[in-house]
N, C-alpha and C positions, 0 to 999 in steps of 0.2 A: 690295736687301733690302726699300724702301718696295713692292716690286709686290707680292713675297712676302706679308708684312706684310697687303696690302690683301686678296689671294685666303686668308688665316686670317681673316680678319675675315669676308668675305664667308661662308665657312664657317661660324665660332660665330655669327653672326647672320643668317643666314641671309636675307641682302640682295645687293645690286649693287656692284658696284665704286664707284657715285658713291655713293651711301649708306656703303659704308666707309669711303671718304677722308672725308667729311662727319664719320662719326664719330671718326676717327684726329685729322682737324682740329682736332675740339671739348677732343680729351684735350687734344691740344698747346697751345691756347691757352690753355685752363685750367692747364695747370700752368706755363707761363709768363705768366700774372697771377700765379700763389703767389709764384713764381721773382723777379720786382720788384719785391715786395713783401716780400721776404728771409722767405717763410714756405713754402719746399716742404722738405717732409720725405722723407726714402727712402720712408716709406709710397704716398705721394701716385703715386709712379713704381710702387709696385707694384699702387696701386689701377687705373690707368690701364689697363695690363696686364690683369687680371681684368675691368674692366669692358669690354673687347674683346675676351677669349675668348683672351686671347695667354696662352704662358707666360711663366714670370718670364725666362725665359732671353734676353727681348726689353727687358727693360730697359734695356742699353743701348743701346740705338736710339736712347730717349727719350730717356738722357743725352746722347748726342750728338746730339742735334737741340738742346737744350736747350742745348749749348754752342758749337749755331752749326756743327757739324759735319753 
């Protein structure tokens, strides 16, 4: 799913596969700084999503990266 994931990115942003990861990277560790901080909200997972051109339907990716899966 993460390769998918990175060729939709590479897509709406019209970049490279390192530049994708780079970007998926930066959601993920931003939202787990929120996530230890006991302040990530549902929004947060779905601003992530839009801010990489994903749909929402890839949310759970994020929760399960976020839960270590």
């Amino acid at each position: 799913m993460a390769e998918n994931i990175i060729t939709l990115i590479c897509n709406s942003c019209s970049c490279g596969k390192t530049e994708a990861q780079e970007y998926l990277d930066s959601e993920l560790q931003y939202l787990r700084e929120l996530q230890d901080v006991d302040d990530l909200r549902d929004g947060d997972i779905e601003a992530a999503c839009c801010n990489l051109g994903l749909d929402l339907d890839y949310q759970e990716y994020f929760i399960n990266r976020l839960a270590g899966a």
